[in-house]
NUVEXTOR-592632 format. One record per residue: residue number from 0; residue in three letters; x, y, z of N, C-alpha, C in turn. Coordinates in nm, 2 decimals, padded with zeros to 4 digits. Each point is the difference from the previous one (the first is absolute). Last residue first. Layout:
BEGIN
num = NUM | residu = ALA | n_X = X | n_Y = Y | n_Z = Z | ca_X = X | ca_Y = Y | ca_Z = Z | c_X = X | c_Y = Y | c_Z = Z
...
//
This chain:
BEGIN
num = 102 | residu = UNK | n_X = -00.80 | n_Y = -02.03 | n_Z = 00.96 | ca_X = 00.02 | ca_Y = 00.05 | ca_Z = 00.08 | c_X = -00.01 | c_Y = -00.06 | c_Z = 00.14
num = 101 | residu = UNK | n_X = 00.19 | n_Y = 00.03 | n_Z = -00.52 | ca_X = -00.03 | ca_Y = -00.10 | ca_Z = 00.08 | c_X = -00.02 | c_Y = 00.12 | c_Z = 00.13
num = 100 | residu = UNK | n_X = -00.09 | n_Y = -00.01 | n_Z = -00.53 | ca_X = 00.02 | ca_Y = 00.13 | ca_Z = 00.09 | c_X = 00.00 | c_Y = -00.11 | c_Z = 00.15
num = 99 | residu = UNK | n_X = 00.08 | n_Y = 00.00 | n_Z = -00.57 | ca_X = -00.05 | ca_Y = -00.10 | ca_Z = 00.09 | c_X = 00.04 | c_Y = 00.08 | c_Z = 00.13
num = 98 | residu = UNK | n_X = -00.12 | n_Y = 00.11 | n_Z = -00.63 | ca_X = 00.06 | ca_Y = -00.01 | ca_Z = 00.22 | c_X = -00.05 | c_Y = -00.07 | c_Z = 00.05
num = 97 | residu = UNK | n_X = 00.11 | n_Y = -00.06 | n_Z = -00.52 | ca_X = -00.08 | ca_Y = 00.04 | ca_Z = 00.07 | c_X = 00.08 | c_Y = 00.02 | c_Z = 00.12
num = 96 | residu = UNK | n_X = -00.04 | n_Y = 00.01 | n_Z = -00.59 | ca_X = 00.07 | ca_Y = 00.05 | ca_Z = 00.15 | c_X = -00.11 | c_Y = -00.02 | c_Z = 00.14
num = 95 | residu = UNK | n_X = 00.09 | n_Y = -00.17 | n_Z = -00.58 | ca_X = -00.05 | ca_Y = -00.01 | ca_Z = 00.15 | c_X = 00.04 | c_Y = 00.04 | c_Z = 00.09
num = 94 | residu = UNK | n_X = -00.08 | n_Y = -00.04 | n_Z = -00.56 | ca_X = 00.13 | ca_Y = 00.03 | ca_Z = 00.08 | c_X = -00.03 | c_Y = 00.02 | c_Z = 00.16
num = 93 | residu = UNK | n_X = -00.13 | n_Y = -00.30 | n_Z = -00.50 | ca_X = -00.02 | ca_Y = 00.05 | ca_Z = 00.11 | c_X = 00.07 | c_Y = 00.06 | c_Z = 00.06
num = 92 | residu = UNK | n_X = -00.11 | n_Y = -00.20 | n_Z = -00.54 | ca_X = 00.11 | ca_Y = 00.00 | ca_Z = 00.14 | c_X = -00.09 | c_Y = 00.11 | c_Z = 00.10
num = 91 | residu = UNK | n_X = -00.26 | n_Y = -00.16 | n_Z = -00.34 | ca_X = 00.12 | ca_Y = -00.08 | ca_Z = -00.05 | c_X = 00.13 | c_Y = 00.02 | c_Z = 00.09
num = 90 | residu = UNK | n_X = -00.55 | n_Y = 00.05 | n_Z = 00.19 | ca_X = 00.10 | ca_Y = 00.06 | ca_Z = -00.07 | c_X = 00.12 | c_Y = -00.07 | c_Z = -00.02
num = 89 | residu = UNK | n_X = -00.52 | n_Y = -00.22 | n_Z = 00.02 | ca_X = 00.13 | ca_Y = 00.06 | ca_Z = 00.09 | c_X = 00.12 | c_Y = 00.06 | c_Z = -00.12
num = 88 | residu = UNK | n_X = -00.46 | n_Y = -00.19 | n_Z = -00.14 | ca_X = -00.03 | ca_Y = 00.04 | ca_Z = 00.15 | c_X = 00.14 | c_Y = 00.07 | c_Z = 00.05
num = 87 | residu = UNK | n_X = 00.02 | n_Y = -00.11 | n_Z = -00.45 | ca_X = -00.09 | ca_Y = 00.02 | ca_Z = 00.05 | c_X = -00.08 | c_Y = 00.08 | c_Z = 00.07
num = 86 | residu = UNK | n_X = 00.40 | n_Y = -00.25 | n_Z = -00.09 | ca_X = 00.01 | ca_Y = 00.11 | ca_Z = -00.01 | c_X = -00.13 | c_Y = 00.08 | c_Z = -00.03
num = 85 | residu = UNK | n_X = 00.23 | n_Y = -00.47 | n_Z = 00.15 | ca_X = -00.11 | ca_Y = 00.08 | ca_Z = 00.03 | c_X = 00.00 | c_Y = 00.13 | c_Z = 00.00
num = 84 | residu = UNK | n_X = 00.38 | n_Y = -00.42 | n_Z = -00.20 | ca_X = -00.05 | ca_Y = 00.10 | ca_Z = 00.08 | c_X = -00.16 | c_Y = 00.07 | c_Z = -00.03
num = 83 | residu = UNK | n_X = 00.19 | n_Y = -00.49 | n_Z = -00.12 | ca_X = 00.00 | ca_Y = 00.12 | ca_Z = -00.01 | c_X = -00.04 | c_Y = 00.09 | c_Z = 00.05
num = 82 | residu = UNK | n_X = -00.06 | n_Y = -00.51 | n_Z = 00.07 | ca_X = 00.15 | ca_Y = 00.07 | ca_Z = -00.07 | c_X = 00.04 | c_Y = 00.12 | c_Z = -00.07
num = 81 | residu = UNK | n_X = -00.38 | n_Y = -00.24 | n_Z = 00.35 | ca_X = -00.01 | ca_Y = 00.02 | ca_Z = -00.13 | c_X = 00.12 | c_Y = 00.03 | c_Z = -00.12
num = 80 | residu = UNK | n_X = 00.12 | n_Y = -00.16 | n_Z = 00.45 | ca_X = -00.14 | ca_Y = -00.02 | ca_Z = -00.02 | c_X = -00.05 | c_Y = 00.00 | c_Z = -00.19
num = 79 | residu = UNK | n_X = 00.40 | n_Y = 00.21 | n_Z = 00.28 | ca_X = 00.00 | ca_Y = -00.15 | ca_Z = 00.00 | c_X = -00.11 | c_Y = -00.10 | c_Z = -00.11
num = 78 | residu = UNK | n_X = 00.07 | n_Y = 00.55 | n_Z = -00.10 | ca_X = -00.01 | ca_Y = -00.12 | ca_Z = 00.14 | c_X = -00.04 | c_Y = -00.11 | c_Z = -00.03
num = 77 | residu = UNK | n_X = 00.35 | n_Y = 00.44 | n_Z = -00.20 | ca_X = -00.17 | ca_Y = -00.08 | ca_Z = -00.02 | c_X = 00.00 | c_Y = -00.10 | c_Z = 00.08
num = 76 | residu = UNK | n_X = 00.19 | n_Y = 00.46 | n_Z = 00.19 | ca_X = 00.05 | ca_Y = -00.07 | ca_Z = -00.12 | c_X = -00.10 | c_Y = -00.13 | c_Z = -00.03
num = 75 | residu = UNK | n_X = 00.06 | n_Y = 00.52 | n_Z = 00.17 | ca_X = -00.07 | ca_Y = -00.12 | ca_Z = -00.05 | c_X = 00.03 | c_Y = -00.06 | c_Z = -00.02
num = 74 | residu = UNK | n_X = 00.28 | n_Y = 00.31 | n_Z = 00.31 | ca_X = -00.03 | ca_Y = 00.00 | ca_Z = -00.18 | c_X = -00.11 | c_Y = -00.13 | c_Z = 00.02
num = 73 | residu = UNK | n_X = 00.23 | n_Y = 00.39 | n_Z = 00.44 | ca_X = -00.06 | ca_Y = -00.09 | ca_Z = -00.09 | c_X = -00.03 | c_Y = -00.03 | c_Z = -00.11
num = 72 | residu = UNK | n_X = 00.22 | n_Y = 00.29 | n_Z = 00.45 | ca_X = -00.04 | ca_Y = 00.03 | ca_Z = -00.18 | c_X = 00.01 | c_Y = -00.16 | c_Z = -00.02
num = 71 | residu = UNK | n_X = 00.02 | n_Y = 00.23 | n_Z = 00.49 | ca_X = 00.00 | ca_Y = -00.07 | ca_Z = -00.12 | c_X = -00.07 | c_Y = 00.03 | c_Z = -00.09
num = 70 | residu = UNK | n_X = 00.17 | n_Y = 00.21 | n_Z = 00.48 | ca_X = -00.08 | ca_Y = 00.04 | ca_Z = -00.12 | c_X = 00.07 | c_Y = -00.12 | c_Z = -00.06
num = 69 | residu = UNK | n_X = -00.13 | n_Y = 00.09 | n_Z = 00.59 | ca_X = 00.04 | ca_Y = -00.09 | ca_Z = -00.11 | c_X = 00.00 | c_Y = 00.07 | c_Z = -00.16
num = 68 | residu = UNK | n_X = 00.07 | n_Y = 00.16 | n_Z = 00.57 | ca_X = -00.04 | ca_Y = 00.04 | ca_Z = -00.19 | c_X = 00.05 | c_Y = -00.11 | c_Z = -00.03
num = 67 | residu = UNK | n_X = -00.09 | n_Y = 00.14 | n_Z = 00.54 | ca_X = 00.11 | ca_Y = -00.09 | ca_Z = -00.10 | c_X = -00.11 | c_Y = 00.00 | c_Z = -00.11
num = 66 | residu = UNK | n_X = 00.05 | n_Y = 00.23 | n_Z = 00.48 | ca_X = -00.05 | ca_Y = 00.02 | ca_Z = -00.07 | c_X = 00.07 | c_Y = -00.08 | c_Z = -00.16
num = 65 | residu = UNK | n_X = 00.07 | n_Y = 00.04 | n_Z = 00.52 | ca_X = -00.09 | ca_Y = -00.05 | ca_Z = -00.01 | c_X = -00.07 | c_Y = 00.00 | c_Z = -00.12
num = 64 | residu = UNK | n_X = 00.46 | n_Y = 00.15 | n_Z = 00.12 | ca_X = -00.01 | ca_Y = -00.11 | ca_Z = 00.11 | c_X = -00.15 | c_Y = -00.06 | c_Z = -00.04
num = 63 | residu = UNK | n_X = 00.15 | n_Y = 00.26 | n_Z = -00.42 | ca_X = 00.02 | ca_Y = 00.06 | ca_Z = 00.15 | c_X = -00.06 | c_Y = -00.14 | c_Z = 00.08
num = 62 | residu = UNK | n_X = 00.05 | n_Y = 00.00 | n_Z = -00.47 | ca_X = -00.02 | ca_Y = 00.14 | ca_Z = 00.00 | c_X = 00.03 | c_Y = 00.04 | c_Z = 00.18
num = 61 | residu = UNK | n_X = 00.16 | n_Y = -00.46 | n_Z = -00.31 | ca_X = -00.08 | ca_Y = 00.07 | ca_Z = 00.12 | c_X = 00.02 | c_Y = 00.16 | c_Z = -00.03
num = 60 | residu = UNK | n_X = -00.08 | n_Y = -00.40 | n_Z = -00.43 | ca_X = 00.12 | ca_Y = 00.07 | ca_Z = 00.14 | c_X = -00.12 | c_Y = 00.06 | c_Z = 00.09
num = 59 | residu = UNK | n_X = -00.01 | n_Y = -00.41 | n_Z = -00.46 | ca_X = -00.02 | ca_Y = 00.04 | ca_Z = 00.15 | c_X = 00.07 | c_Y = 00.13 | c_Z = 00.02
num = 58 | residu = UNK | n_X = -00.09 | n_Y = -00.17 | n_Z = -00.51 | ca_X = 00.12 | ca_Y = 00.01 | ca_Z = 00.08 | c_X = -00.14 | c_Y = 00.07 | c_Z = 00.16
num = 57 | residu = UNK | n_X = -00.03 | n_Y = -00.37 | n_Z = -00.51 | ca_X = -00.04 | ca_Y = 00.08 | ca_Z = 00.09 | c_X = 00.12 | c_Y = 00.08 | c_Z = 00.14
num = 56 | residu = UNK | n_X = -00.11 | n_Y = -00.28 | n_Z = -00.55 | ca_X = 00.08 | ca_Y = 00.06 | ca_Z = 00.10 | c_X = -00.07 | c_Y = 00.09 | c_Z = 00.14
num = 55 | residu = UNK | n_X = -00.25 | n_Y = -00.39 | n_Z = -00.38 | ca_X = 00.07 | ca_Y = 00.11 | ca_Z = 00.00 | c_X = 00.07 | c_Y = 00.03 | c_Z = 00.13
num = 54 | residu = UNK | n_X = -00.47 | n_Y = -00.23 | n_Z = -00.28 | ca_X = 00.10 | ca_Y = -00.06 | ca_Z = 00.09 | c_X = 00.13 | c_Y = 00.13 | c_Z = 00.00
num = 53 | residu = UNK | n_X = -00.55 | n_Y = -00.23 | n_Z = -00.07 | ca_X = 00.12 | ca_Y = 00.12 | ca_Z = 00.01 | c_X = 00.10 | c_Y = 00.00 | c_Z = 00.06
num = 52 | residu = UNK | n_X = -00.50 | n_Y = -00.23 | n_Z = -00.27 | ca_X = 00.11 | ca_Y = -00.01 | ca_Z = 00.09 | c_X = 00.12 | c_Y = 00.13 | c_Z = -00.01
num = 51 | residu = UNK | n_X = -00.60 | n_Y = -00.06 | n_Z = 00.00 | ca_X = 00.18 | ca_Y = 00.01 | ca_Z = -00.04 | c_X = 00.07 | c_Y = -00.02 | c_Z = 00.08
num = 50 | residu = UNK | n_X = -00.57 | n_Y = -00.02 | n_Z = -00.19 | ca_X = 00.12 | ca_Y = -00.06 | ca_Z = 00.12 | c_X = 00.08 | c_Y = 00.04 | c_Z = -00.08
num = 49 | residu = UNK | n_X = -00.56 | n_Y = 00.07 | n_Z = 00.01 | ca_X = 00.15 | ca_Y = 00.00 | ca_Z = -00.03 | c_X = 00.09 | c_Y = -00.04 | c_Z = 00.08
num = 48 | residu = UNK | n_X = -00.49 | n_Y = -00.01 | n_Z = 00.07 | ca_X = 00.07 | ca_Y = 00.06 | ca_Z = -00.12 | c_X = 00.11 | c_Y = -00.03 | c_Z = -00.05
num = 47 | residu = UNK | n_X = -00.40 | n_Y = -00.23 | n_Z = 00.35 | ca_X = 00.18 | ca_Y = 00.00 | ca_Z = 00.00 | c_X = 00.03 | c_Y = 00.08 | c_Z = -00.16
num = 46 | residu = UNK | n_X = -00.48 | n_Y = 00.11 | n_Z = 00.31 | ca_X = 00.12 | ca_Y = -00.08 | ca_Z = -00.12 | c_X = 00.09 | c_Y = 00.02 | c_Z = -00.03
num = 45 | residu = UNK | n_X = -00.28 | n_Y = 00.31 | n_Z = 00.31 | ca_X = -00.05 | ca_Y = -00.13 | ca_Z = 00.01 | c_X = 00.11 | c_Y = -00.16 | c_Z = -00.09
num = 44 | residu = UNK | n_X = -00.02 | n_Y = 00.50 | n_Z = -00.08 | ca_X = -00.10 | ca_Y = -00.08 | ca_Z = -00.01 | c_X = -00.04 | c_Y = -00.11 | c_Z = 00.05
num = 43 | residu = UNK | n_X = 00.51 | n_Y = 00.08 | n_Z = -00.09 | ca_X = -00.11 | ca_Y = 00.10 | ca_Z = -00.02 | c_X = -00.13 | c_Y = -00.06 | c_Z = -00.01
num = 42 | residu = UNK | n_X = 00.52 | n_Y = -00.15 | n_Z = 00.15 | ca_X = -00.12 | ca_Y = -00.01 | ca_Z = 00.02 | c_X = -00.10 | c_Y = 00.10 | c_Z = -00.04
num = 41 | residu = UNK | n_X = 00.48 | n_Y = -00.17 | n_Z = -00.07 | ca_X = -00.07 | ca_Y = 00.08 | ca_Z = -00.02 | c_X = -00.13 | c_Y = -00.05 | c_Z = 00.03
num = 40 | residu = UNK | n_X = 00.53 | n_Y = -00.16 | n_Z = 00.15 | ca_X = -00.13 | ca_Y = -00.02 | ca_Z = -00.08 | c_X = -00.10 | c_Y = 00.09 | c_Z = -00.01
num = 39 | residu = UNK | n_X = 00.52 | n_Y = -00.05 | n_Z = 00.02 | ca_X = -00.07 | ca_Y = 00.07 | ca_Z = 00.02 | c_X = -00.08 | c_Y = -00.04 | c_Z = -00.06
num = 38 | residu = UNK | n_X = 00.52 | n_Y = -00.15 | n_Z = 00.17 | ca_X = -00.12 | ca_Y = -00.01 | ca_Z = -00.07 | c_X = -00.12 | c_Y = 00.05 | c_Z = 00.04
num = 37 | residu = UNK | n_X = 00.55 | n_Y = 00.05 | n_Z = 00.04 | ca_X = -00.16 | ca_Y = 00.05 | ca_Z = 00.05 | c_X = -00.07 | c_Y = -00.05 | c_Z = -00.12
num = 36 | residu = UNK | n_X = 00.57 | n_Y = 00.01 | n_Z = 00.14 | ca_X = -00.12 | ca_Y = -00.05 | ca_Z = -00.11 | c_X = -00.10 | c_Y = 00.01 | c_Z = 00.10
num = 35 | residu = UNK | n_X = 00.51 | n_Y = 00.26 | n_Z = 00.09 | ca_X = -00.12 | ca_Y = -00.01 | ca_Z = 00.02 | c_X = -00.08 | c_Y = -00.10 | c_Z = -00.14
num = 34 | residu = UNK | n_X = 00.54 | n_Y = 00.13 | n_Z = 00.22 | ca_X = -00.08 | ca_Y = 00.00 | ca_Z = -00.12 | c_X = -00.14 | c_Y = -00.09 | c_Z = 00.07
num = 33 | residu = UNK | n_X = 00.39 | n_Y = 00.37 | n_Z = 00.22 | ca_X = -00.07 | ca_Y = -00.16 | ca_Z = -00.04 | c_X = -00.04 | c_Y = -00.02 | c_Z = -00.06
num = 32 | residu = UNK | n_X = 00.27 | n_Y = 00.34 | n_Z = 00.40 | ca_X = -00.02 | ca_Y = -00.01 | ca_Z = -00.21 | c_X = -00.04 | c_Y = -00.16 | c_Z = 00.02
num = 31 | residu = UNK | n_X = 00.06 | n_Y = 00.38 | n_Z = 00.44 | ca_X = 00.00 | ca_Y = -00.16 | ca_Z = -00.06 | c_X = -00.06 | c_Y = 00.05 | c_Z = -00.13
num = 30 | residu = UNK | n_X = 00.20 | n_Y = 00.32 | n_Z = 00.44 | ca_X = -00.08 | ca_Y = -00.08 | ca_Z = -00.11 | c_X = 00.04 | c_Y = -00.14 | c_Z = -00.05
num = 29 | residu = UNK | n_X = 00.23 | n_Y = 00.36 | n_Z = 00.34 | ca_X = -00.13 | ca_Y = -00.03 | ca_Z = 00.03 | c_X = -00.09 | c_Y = -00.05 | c_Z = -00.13
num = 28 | residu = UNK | n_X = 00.47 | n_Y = 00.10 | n_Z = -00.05 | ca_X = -00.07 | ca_Y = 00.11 | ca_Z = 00.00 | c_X = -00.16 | c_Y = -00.02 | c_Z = 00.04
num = 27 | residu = UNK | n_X = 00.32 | n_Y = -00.35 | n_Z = -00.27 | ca_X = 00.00 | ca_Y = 00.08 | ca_Z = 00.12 | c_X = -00.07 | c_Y = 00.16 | c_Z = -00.03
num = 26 | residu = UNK | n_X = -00.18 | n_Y = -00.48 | n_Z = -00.10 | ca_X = 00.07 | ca_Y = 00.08 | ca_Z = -00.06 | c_X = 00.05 | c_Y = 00.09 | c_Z = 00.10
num = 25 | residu = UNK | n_X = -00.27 | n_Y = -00.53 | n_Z = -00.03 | ca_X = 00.06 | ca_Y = 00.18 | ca_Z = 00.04 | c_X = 00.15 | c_Y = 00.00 | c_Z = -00.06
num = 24 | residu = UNK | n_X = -00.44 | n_Y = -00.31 | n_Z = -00.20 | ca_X = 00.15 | ca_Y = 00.00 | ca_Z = 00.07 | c_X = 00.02 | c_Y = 00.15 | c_Z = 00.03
num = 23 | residu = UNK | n_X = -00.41 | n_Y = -00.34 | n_Z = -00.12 | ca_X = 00.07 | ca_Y = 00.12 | ca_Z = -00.01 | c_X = 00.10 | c_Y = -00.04 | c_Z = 00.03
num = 22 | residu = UNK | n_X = -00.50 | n_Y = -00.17 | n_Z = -00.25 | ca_X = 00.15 | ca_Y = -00.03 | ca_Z = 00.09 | c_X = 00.06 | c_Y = 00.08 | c_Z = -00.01
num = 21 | residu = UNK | n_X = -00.51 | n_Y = -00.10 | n_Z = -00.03 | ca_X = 00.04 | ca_Y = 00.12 | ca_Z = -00.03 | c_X = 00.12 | c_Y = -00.08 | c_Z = 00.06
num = 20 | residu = UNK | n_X = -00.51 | n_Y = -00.06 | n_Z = -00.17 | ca_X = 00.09 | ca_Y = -00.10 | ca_Z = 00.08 | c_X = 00.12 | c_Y = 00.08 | c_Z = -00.07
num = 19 | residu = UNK | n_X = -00.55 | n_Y = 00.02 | n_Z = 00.00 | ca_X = 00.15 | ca_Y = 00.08 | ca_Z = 00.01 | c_X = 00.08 | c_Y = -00.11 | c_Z = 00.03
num = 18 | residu = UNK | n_X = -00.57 | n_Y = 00.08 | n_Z = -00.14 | ca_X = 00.10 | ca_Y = -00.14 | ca_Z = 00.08 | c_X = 00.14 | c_Y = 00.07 | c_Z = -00.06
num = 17 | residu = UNK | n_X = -00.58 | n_Y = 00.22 | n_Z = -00.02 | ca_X = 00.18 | ca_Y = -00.02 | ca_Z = -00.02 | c_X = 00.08 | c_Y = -00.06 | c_Z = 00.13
num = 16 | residu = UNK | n_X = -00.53 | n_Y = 00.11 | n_Z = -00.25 | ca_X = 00.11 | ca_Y = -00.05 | ca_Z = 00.12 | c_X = 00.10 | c_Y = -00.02 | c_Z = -00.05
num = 15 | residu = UNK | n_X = -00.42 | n_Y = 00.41 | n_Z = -00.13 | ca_X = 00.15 | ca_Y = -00.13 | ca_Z = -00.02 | c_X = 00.05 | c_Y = -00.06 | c_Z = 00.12
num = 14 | residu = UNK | n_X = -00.45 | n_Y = 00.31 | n_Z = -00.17 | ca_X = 00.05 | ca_Y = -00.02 | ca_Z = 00.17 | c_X = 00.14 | c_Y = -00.18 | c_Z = -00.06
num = 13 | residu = UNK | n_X = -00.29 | n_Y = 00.54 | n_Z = -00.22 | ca_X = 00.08 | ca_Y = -00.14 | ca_Z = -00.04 | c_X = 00.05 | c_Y = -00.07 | c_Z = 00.13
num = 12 | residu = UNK | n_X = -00.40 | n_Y = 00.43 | n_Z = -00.16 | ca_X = 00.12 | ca_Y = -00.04 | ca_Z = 00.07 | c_X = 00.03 | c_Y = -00.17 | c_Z = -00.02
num = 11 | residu = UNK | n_X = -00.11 | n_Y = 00.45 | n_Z = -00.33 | ca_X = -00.04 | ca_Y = -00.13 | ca_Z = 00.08 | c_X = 00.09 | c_Y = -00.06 | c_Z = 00.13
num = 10 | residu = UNK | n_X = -00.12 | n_Y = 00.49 | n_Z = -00.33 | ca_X = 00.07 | ca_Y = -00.04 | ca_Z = 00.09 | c_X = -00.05 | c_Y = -00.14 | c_Z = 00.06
num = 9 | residu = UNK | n_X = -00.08 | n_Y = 00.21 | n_Z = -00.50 | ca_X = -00.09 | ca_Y = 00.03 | ca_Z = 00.10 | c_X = 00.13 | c_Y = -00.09 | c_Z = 00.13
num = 8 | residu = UNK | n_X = 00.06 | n_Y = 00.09 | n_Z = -00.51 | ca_X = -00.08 | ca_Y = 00.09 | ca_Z = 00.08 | c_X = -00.03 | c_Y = 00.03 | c_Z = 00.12
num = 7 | residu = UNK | n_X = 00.24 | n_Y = -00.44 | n_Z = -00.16 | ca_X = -00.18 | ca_Y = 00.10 | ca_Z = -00.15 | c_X = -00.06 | c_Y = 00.08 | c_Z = 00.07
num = 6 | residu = UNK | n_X = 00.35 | n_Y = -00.16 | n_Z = 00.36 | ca_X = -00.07 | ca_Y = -00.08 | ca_Z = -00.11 | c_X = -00.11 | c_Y = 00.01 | c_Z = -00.06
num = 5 | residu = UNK | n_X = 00.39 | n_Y = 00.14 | n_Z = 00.36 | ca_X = -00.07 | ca_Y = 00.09 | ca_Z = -00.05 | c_X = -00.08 | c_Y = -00.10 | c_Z = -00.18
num = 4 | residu = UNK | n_X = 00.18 | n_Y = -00.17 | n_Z = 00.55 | ca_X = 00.04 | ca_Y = 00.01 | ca_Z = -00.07 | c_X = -00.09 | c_Y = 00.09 | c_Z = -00.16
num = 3 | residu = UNK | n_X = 00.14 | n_Y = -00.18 | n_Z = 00.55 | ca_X = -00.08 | ca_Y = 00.07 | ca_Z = -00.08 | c_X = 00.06 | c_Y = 00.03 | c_Z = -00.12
num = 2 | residu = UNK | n_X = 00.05 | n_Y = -00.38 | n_Z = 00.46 | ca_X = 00.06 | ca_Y = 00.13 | ca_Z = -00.10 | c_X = -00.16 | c_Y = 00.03 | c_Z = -00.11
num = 1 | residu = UNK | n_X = 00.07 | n_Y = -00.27 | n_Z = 00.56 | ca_X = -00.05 | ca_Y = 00.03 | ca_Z = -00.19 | c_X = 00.12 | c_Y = 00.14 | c_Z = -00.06
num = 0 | residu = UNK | n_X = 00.17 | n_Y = -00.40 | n_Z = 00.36 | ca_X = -00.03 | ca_Y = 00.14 | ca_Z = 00.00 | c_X = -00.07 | c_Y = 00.03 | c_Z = -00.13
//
């Protein structure tokens, strides 16, 4: 999915791939708590920019028979690779909400 992002003024768009890998456990009350790592590559231009890694807590619930909220919060931490974070291109923590609408 591109994102956009506000760079020297002017709005670019950025098209990242990202790789999740997420474990839970339920909770009562229709949810689950887990902890989430995502790595994120950055593509601008055409060229691999950047990379991070991220890693952090995440919690599931249901809002209704078809409607389920993910929010995590996230930290950089430095990757495998280079051995330090990409502060850069990506923010030193993240905080992420999304929907999922099954219909």
């Amino acid at each position: 999915m591109p994102t956009f992002a506000h760079i020297g003024g002017t709005w670019q768009q950025q098209n990242p791939f990202e790789i999740a890998l997420d474990a839970a456990t339920a909770i009562p009350g229709n949810g689950f708590l887990g902890v989430e790592i995502r790595q994120s590559t950055l593509n601008l231009h055409g060229f691999f920019s950047g990379r991070a890694l991220f890693v952090g807590p995440s919690l599931f619930f249901s809002l209704s028979k078809a409607i389920v909220v993910k929010v995590a919060w996230e930290a950089q931490i430095p990757a495998e690779t280079g051995g330090r974070a990409d502060l850069v291109n990506y923010e030193c923590q993240e905080f992420r909400v999304q929907f999922a609408w099954n219909f």
